[in-house]
Every structure is written in C-alpha cells, then in structure tokens.
N, C-alpha and C positions, 0 to 999 in steps of 0.2 A: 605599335604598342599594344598589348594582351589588355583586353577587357579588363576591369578590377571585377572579380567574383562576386556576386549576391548573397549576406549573409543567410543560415539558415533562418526559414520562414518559421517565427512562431508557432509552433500548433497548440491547441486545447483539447484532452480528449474527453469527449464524452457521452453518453448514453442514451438511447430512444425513453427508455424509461420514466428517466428525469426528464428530458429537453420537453414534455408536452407539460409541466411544472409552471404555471406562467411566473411565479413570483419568485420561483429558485434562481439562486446564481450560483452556479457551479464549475466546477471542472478538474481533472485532470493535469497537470504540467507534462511535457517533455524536456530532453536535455537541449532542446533545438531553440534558438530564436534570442538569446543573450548576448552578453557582454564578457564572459569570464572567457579568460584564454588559459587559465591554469590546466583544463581538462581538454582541451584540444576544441579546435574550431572557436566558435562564439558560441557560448554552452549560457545558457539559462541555469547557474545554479541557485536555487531561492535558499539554501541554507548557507547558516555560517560554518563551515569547513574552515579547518585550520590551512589547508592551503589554500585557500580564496581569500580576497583582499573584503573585507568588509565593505566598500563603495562600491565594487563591483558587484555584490551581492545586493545590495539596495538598492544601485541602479536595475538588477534584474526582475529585484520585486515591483518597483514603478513600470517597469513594464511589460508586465504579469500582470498587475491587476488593469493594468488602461488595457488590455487585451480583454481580459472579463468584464470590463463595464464597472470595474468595482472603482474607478477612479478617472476624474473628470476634474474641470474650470472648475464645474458648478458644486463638486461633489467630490468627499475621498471615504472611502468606507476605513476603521479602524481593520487592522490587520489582529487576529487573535491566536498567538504560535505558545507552544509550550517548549519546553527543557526535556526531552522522550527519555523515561526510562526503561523502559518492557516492560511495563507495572500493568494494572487494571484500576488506576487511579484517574478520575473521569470530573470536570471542573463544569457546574452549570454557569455560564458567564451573562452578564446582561450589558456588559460596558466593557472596555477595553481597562485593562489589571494595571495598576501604579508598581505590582511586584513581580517577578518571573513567576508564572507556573511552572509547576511540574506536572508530570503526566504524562498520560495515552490519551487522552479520549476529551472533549468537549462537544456541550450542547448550550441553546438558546434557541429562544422564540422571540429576542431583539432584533426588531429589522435593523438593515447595512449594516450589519456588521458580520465580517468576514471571519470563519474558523479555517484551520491551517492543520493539516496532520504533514509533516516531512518524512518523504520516505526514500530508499535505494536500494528496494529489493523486496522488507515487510508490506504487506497490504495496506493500502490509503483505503479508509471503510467508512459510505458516507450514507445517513440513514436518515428520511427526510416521512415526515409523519403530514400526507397531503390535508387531514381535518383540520387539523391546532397550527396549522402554519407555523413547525420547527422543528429544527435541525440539529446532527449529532454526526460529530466526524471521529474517524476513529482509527491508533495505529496499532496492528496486530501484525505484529512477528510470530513467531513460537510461541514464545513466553507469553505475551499476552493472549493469543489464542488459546495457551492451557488456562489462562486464567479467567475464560471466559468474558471478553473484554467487550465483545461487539453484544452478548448478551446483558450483562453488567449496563451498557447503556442505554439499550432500550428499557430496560426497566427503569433507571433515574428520568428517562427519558417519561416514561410511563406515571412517576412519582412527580414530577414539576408540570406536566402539562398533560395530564392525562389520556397519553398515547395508549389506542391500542392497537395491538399488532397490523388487524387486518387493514389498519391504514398506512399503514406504511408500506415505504418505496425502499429499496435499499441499492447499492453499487458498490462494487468491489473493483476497485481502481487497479491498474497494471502494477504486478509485482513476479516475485519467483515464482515458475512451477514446478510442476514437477515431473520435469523433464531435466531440470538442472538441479535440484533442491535435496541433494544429498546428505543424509543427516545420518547419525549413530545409533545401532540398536537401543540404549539406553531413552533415548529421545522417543520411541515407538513405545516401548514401556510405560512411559510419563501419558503420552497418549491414551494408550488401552488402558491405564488406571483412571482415566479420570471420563473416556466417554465408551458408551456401549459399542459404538460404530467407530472406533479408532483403529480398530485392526484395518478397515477396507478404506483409509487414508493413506496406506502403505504401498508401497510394490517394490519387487526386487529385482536387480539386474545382475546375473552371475559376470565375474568381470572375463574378458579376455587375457589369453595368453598364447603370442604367437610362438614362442620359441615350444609349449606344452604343446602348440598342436601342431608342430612339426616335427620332436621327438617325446612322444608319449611316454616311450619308453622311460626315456629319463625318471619319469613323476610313477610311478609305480610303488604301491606301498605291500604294506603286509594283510592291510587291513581290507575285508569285503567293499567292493568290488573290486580291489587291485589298485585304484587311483585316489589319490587325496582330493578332495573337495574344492575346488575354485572358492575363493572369499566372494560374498553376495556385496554388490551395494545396493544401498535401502533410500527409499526416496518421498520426499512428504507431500503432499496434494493439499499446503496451505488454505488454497483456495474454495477448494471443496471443505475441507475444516470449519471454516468461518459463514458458508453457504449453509451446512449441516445445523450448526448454533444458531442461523437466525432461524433455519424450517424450526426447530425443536422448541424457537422461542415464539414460533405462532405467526411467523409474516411467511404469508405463499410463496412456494417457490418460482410461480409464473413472475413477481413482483420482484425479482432478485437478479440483476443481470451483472456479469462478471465479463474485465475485459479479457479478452483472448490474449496479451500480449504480455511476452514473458520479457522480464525485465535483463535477464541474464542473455537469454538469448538473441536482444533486441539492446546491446550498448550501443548502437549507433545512433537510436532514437530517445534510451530512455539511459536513466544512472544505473550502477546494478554494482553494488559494494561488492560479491563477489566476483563477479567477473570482470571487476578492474583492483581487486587485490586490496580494496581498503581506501583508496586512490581515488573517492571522487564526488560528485555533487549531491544535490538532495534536492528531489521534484516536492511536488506541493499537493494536495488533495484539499481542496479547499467548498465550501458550502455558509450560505447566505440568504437572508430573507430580502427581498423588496418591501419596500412603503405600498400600502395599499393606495 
C-alpha cells in the first residue's frame, strides 16, 4: 500500500521589516495549507468565491488565523474583511461591524483585532506606524492605485492617530508584476495623467512572429522602411506604482520592502485570477495590534 500524501504545509509570508515589530501580527497567505479542493490539491482559499463551499472557506480561515496566533482556547481575535470594490474608500474600524463594509482599505489602533485585505493578483498593502502603535491595510489594483489609495490612507491614518510618515513601515504583499501584467495603451494614459513618473511604470515588448520572420517578404508595405510595425505589448509595474506613492507621501524608501513573488507566475503557491482565467481563490493580507 502507497503512503497517503502529506497535505501542503501551511506557509505565512512575511518581511524582515515588519518581523523585528514586537506587537504586530501579521502576514501574508498562500494557496497552500487548506481544505478547499475546488481549486486543486488542499488550497487555503480565505475568500468567498462562488465556487468554494462556504464551510470550506471558514474552516480555512480557522486555520489561518491558529497559524498567526490570532486564535487560541484562551483567545480569538475578531476577523475584519470588507466587500472590495477598486474604490479608495478606506473604513477606521475600532470593533468588529454588525454591517458588511464596503471598501479598499482599513485602519485601527484596537488591539486583537485582525484587518483582512483579499487579493488574487491586486496588491495586499500593509502600512504599520511603529510610534502610535497602528495599522492600515490596503487593496490596490489599478484602479485603486490611480486613485491613490495606499496614499489616501496614510493620511486618514495621519488624521486618527497622528501618523507621521517617517514612522512608518510599510509591505507590499505578493501580487502581479510586471512581467505578466499586460494592460492597454489607454490604462498608460490614465497613468501619466494623473502622476509625473507614470510614464517609467510602463515598458514595452514588441510581439513575436514566426511565420513574419520566416518570410519577411510576405509583410512588405509601401510605406518607409518597407515593413509594417509589429503591435507592442505594454506592461504595468503595479508594484513600483504603489512604492512611488508611499516615497512621494514621505515614508523612506529604505522602510518599504516588496515581495519578489509574482502571483501570475507563481500559481502553484499563490491565487492569480489571471492566470487561472477567473477560476480561483483569494489569499489574505492581514495586520493586527497586540495587548501591551
């Protein structure tokens, strides 16, 4: 008889930055270390996806948070999620909500109690202010990173607990790069309209074509130099986007660390809505205070 397999091992990921933090609780999700079999293997989805079973999903967040210490016999921190719309609508919370939020973004300086950005591709953006002991999480896709969302909340952040920049830590949680993060001229525009340095969040890759570089001849125009133009694709550096917003908003860029891992490139560890076609879970970005 074959061994029975060992499911995958939970991981957590997260950042030298934050880990020397004594009172943060933090972390990153992967797709690894669950209960959901909609998405192949035991997948840790923490969102409600209409193809995942709701039990399955709560059983994944029970063991999500006993993995961060956010839950115990003695002890269970309130879980705090919003309704994402790509907005720049940002909720200070001090207690767990009787109503669904809506939103992007949430802060507090209530200890145990857990904030929740879901993401599968957008950036999980977790901004933690080491003086005032409090925290702000945040989801920036496009849309909210045109709308300056991780900026947007250090300033609420700044207005409830009088953050200022140079104290704070910030982490940009694993999502799309831009290596895969192919977007439309139109999107680049939106960009360089709204920041001075949007044009060098761009780069282009002329596409290939083997049959054009096998007979040239074929593709021969009338027009200077004789050959039509290959279509470019254009690509977005999300991450650098939301890196540029917090330097511009005054937190050092020593004080800023981004994970290397591309969530597209990387579906065997992490979700990545496009490179499973729409098809699939939602990891967690989660940030929380300790009792003194």
């Amino acid at each position: 008889m074959s061994p029975v397999p060992k499911p995958p091992q939970l991981n957590l990921l997260r950042t030298k930055s934050l880990d020397s933090i004594s009172w943060l609780l933090y972390g990153f999700s992967t797709r690894q270390g669950g209960v959901s079999k909609i998405y192949g293997g035991r997948a840790l989805n923490l969102g409600f996806t209409k193809q995942d079973s709701r039990r399955a999903v709560e059983e994944n967040r029970v063991v999500f948070l006993k993995a961060l210490g956010a839950s115990t016999k003695q002890r269970h921190w309130p879980l705090v999620t919003l309704r994402q719309i790509h907005s720049d609508l940002i909720h200070y919370v001090t207690g767990p909500s009787k109503d669904p939020l809506v939103g992007d973004g949430l802060i507090t300086d209530t200890p145990e109690l857990l904030l929740a950005i879901q993401t599968a591709d957008c950036l999980p953006v977790t901004l933690v202010d080491v003086k005032r002991r409090a925290v702000g999480v945040f989801h920036a896709g496009w849309r909210g990173t045109i709308k300056r969302i991780v900026e947007k909340g250090l300033g609420l952040m700044r207005l409830h607990f009088g953050t200022k920049p140079q104290d704070v830590r910030a982490a940009i949680g694993p999502g799309v790069h831009d290596c895969c993060y192919e977007v439309g001229p139109e999107l680049r525009e939106q960009f360089e309209s709204q920041f001075a340095y949007g044009a060098d969040l761009f780069h282009e890759i002329e596409e290939s074509d083997p049959v054009r570089e096998k007979y040239p001849l074929l593709f021969l125009t009338a027009r200077a130099p004789g050959h039509s133009d290959l279509p470019k694709k254009i690509f977005l550096n999300l991450v650098e986007a939301n890196r540029r917003q917090l330097v511009d908003a005054g937190v050092a860029p020593r004080k800023i660390s981004a994970s290397p891992l591309c969530t597209a490139c990387h579906s065997d560890l992490l979700f990545s809505y496009r490179a499973e076609k729409g098809v699939t879970g939602r990891m967690m970005g989660v940030a929380g205070i300790k009792k003194k």
